[in-house]
Backbone as CSV, one residue per row, in Angstrom:
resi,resn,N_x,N_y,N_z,CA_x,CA_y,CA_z,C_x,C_y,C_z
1,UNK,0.841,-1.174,0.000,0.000,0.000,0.000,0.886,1.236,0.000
2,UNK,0.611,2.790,-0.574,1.158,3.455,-0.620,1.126,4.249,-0.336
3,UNK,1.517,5.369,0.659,1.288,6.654,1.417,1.175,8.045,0.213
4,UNK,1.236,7.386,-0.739,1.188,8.953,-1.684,-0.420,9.135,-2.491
5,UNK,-0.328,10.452,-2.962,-1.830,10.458,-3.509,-1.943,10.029,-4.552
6,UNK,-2.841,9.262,-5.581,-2.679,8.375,-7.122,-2.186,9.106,-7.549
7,UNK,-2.602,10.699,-7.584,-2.297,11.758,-8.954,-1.246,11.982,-8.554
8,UNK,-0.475,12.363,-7.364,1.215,12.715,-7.152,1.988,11.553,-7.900
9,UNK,3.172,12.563,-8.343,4.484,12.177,-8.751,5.281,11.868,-7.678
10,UNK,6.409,10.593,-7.630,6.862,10.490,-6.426,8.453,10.522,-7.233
11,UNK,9.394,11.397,-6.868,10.281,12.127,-7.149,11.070,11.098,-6.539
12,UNK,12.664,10.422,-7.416,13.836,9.296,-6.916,14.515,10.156,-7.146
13,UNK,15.245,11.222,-6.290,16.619,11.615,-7.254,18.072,10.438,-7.944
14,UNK,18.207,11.010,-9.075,19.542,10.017,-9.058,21.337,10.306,-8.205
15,UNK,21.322,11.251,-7.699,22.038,11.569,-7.349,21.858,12.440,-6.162
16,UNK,22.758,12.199,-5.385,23.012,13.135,-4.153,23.188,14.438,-3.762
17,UNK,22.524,15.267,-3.286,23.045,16.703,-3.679,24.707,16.670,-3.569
18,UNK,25.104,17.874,-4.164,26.948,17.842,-3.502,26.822,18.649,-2.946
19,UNK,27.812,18.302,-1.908,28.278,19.640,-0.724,29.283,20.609,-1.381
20,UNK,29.243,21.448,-0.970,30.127,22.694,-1.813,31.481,22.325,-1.770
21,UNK,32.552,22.626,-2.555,33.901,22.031,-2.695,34.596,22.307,-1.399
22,UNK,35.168,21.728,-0.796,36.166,22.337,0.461,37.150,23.384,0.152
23,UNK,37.469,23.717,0.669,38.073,25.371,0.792,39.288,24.681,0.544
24,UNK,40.608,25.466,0.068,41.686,25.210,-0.171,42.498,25.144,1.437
25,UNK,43.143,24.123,1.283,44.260,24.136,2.492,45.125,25.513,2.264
26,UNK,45.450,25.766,3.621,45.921,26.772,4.104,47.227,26.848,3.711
27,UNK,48.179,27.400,3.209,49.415,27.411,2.802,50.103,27.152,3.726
28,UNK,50.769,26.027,3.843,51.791,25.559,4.660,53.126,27.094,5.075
29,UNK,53.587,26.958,6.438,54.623,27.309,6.617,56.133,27.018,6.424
30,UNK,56.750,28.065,5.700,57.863,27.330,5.838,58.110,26.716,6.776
31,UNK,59.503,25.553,6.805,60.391,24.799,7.402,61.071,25.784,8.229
32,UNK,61.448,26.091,9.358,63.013,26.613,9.691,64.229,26.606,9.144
33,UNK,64.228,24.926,9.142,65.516,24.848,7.836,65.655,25.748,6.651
34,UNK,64.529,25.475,6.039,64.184,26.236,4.744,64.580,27.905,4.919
35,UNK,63.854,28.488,5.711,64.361,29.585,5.940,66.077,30.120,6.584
36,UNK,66.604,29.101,7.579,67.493,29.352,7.209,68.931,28.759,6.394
37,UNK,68.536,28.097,5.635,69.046,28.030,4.701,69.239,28.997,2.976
38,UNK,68.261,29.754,3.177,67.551,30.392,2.111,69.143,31.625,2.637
39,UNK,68.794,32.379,4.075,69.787,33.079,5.057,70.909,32.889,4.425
40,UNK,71.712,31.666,4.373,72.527,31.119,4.654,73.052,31.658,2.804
41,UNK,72.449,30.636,1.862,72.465,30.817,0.667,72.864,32.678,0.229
42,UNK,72.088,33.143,0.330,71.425,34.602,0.169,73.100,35.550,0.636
43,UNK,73.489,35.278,1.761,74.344,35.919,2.267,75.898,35.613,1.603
44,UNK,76.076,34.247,1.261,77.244,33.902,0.750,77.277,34.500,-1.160
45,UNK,76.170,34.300,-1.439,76.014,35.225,-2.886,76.278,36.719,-2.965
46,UNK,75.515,37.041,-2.048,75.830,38.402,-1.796,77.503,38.950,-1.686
47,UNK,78.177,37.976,-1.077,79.397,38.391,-0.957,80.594,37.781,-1.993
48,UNK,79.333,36.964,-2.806,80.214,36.521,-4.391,81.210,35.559,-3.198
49,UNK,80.835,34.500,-2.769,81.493,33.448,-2.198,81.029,32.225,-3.002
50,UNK,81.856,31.246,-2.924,81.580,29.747,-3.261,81.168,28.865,-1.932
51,UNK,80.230,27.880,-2.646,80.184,26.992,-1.362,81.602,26.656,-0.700
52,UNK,82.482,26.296,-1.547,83.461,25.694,-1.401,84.820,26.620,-0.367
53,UNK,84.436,27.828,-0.649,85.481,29.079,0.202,84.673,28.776,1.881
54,UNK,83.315,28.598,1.394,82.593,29.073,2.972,83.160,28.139,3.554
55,UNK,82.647,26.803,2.960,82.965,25.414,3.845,83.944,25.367,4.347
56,UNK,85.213,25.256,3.630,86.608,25.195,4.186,86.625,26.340,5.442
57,UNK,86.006,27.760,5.182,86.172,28.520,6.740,85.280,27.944,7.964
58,UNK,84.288,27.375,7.762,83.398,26.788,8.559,83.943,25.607,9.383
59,UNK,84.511,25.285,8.634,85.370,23.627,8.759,84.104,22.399,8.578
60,UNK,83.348,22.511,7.398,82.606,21.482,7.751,82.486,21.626,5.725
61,UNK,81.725,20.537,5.543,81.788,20.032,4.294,80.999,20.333,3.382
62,UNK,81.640,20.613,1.688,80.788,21.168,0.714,79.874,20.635,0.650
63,UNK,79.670,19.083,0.258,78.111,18.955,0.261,77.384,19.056,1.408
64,UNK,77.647,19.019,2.567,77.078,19.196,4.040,76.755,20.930,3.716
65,UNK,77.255,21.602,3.221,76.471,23.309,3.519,75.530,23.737,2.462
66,UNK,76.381,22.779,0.841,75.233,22.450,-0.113,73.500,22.439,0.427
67,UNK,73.239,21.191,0.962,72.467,20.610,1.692,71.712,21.692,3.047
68,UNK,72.731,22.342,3.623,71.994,23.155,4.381,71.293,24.252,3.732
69,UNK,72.148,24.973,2.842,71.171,25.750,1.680,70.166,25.415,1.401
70,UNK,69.909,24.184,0.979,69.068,23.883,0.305,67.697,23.485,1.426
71,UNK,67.970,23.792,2.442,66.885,23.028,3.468,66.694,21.750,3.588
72,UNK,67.668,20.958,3.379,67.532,19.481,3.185,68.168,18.761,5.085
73,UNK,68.920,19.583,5.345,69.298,19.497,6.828,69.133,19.851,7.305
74,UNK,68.826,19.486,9.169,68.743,20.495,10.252,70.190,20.486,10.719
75,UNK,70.554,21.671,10.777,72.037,21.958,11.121,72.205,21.774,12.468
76,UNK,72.865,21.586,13.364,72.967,22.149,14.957,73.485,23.115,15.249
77,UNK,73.358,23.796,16.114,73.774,25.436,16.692,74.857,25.554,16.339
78,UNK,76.113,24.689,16.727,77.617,24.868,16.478,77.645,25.096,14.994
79,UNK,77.186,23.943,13.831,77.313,24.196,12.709,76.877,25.575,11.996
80,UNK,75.538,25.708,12.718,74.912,27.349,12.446,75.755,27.894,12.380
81,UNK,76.512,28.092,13.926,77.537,28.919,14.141,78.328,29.234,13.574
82,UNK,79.008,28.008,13.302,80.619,28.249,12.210,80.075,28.728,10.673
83,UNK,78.626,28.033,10.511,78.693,28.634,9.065,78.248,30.200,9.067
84,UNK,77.934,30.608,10.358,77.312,31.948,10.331,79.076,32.988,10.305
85,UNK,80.052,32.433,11.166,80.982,33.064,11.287,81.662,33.161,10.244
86,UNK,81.862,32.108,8.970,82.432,31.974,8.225,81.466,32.959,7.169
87,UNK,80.363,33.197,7.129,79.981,34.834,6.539,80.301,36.109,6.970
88,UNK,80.915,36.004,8.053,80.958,37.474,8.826,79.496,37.682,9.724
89,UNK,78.623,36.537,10.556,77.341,36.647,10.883,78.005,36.301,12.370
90,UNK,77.264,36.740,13.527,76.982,36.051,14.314,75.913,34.883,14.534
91,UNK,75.828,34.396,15.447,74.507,33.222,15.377,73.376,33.943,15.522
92,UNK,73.277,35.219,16.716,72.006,35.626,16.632,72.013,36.162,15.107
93,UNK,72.471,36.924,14.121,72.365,37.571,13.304,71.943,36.569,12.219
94,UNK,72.463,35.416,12.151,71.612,34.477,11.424,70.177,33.611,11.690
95,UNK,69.980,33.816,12.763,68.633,33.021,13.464,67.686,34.510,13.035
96,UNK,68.233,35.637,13.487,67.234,37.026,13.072,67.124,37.298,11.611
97,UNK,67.236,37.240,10.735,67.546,36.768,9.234,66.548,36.338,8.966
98,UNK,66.893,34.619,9.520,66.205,34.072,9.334,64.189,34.655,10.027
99,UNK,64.138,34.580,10.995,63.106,34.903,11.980,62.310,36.318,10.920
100,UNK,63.348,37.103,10.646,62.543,38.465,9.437,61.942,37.344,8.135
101,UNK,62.958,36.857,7.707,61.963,35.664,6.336,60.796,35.033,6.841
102,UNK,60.298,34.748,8.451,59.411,33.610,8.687,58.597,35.156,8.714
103,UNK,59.024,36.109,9.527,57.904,37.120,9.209,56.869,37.634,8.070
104,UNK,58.085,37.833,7.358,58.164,38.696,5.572,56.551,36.983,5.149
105,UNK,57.102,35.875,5.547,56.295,34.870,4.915,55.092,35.087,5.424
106,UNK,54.653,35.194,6.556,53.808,35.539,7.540,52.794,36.419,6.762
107,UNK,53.406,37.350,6.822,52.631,38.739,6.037,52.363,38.356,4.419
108,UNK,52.728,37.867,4.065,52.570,37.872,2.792,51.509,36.768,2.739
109,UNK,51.273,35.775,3.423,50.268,34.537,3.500,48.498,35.308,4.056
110,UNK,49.144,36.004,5.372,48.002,36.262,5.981,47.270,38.022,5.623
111,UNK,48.400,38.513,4.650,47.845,40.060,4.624,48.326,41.022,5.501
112,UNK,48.451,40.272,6.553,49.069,41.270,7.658,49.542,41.456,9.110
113,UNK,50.471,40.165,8.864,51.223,39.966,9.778,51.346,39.175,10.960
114,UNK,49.916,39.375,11.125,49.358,38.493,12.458,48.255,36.952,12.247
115,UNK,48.325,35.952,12.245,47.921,34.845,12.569,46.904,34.948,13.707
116,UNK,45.934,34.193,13.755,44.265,34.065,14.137,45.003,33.524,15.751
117,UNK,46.238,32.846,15.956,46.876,32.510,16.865,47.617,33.444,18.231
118,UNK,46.874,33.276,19.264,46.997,34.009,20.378,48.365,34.164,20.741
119,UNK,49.297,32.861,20.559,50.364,32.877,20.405,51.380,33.808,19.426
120,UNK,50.670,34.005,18.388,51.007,34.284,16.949,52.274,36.156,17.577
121,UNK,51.089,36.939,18.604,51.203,38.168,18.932,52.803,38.804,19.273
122,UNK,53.128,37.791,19.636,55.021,38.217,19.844,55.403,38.045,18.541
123,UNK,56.496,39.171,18.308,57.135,39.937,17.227,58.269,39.281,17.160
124,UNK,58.807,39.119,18.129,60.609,38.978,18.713,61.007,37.338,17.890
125,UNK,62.716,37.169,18.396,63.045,36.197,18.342,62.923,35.136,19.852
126,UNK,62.841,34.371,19.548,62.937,32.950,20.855,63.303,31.851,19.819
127,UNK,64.421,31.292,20.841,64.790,30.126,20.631,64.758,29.097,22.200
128,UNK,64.157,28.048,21.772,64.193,27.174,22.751,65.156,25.870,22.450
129,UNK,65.614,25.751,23.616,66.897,24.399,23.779,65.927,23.087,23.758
């Protein structure tokens, strides 16, 4: 037996409504590495250096700073270090470098500077051990 009236049409859709497309993922943040490596890169050009001049002052190895350029490694502080000294950088001066690029990225993703993140509100550098 059938709950509808004779004269009604009883409507099957073939298909499901669709839900509206999902919104695009949010543009990833750079890496740290990435940024400072980019630092790292950026500064030795600037001074018309070779990988190969830096490394030897650094004391650590062409393809090893290759590689840090490129964001493919996480360096450790000491290595930072020597490769920062072997530009004429201190370590803070390369971590702040770097820290202005995560900014500069910042702003340029969000419009203006600041992230929806309560955290987001400090400007400064921090590094944690």
């Amino acid at each position: 037996m059938s709950t509808h009236a004779p004269n009604e049409a009883r409507v099957i859709p073939l298909r499901r409504p669709q839900a509206s497309p999902p919104a695009p993922p949010a543009p990833k943040e750079p890496l740290w590495r990435d940024l400072v490596g980019d630092v790292l890169r950026r500064e030795r050009l600037a001074q018309e250096r070779t990988l190969k001049d830096v490394a030897e002052t650094a004391r650590i190895s062409v393809p090893y700073l290759s590689e840090l350029e490129r964001g493919r490694k996480e360096a450790s502080s000491e290595v930072l270090a020597a490769a920062a000294k072997a530009l004429g950088l201190g370590l803070g001066d390369l971590l702040s470098l770097a820290q202005d690029e995560l900014v500069r990225h910042t702003r340029s993703r969000t419009g203006h500077g600041r992230t929806s993140s309560p955290r987001a509100q400090y400007d400064g550098l921090c590094l944690v051990a």
